[in-house]
C-alpha positions as CSV (number, residue, x, y, z in Angstrom):
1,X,57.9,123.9,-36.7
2,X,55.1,126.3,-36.9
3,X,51.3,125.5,-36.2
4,X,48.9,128.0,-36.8
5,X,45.2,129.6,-38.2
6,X,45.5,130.9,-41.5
7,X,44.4,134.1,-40.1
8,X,47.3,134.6,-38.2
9,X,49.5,134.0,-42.1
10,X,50.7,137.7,-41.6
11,X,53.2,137.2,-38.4
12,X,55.2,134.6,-40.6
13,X,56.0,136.5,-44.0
14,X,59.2,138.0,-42.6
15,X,60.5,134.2,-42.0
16,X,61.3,133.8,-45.7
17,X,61.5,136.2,-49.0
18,X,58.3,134.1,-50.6
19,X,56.0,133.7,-47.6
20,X,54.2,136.3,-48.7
21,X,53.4,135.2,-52.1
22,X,52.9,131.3,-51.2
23,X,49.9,132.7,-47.9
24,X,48.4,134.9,-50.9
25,X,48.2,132.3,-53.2
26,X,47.1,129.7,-50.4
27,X,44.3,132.2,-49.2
28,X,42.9,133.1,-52.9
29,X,42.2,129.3,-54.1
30,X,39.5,127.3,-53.3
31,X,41.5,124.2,-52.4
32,X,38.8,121.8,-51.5
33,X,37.4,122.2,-55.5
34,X,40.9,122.6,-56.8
35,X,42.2,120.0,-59.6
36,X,45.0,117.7,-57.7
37,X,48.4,118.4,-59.2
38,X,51.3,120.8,-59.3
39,X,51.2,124.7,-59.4
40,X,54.7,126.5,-60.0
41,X,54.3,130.0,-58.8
42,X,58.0,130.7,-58.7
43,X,59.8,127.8,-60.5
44,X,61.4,125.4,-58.6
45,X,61.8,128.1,-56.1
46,X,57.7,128.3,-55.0
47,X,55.2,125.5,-56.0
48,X,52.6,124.0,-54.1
49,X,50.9,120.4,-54.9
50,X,47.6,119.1,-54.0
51,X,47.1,116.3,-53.3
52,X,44.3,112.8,-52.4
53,X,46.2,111.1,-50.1
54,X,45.6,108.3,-47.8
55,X,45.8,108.4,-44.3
56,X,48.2,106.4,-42.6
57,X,48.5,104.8,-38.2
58,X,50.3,106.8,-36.0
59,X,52.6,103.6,-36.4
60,X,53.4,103.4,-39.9
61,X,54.2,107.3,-40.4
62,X,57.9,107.6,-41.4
63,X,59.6,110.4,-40.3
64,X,61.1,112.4,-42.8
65,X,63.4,115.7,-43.4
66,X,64.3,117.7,-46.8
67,X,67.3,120.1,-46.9
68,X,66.6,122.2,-49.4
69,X,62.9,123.1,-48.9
70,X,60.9,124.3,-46.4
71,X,57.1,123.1,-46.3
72,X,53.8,124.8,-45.7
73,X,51.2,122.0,-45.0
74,X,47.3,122.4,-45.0
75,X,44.7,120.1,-44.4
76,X,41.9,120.7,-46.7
77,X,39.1,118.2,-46.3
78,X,39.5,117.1,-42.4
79,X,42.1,117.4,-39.9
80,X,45.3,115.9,-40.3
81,X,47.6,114.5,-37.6
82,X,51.5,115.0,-37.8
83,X,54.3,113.6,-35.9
84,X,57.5,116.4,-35.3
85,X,61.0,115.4,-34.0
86,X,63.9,117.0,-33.5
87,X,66.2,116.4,-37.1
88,X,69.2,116.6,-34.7
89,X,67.4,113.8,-32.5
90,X,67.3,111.4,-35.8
91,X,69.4,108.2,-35.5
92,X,67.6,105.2,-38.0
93,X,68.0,106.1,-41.4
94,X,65.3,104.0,-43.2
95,X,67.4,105.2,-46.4
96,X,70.1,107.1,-48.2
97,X,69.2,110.8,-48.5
98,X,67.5,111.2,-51.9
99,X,69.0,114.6,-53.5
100,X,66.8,114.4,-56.6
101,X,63.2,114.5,-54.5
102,X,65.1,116.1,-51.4
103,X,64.1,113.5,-49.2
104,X,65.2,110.8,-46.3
105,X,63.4,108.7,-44.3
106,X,63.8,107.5,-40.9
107,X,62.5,104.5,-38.8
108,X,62.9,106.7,-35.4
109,X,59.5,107.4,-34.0
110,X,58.1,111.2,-33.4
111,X,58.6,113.1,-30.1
112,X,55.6,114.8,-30.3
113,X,52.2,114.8,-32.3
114,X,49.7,117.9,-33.4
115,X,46.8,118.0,-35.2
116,X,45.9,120.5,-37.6
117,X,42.3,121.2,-38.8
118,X,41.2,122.6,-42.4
119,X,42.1,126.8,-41.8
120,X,45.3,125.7,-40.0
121,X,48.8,125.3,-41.3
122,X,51.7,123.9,-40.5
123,X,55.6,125.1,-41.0
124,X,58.2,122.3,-41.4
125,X,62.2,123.2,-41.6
126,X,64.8,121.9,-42.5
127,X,65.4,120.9,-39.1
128,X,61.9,119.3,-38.3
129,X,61.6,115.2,-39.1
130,X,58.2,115.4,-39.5
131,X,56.0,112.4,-40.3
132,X,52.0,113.6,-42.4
133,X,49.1,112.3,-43.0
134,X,48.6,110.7,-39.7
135,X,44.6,109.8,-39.2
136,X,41.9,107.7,-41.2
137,X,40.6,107.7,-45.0
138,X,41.5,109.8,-47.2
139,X,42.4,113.6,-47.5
140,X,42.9,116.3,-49.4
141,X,45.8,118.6,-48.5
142,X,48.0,121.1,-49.8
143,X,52.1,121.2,-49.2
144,X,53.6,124.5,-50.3
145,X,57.3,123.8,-51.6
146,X,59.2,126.8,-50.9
147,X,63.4,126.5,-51.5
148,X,65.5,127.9,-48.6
């Protein structure tokens, strides 16, 4: 897991063959006044989605992991809260992993918590369980899909 400014975008391109691209792309849209949705940049390969979603208790976050994706998350309208654990730490599978959405939840609770603000980002692995959209009301954020 990476947390960082979008300022600092530049140190992470070498990480993956379309960091580059997806930091570009992220920097060059207005986000906030953006239509909610799905962007492909590179196929399946690169998209990003925006998206109104509602907050959610510390609580009643599920952890989650994907296998084939990596994702770049951005809070747009206010800051968001995330919960991180280890994916080698993950014992309670809430369900089977779903290979079609590349996803699997899990009732174990996070090890840590970070908050990002609007201008930050955050990198989640393959090996992060990471649990979004931790905080109150609604927001508007931004996860970059980006196949490993």
């Amino acid at each position: 897991m990476i947390l960082d400014s979008l300022k600092n975008a530049e140190m992470y391109y070498a990480q993956h063959p379309l960091f580059k691209e997806a930091f570009e792309y992220i920097k060059s849209v207005d986000f906030l006044h953006a239509e909610p949705g799905k962007t492909e940049l590179k196929g399946k390969d690169l998209f990003i989605i925006v998206s109104d979603s509602e907050m959610k208790a510390e609580g009643d976050a599920k952890i989650e992991i994907h296998n084939k994706y990596i994702d770049i998350q951005l809070p747009v309208s206010k800051a968001e809260t995330y919960g991180w654990i280890s994916r080698s730490s993950l014992k309670e599978e809430k369900a089977p992993f779903d290979e079609e959405r590349d996803i699997q939840f899990f009732e174990d609770k996070a090890t840590s918590v970070i908050t990002a603000v609007p201008g930050d980002f955050v990198i989640f692995f393959p090996s992060d369980g990471h649990a979004p959209c931790i905080g109150e009301g609604k927001i508007r954020k931004v996860v970059v899909k980006i196949r490993i």
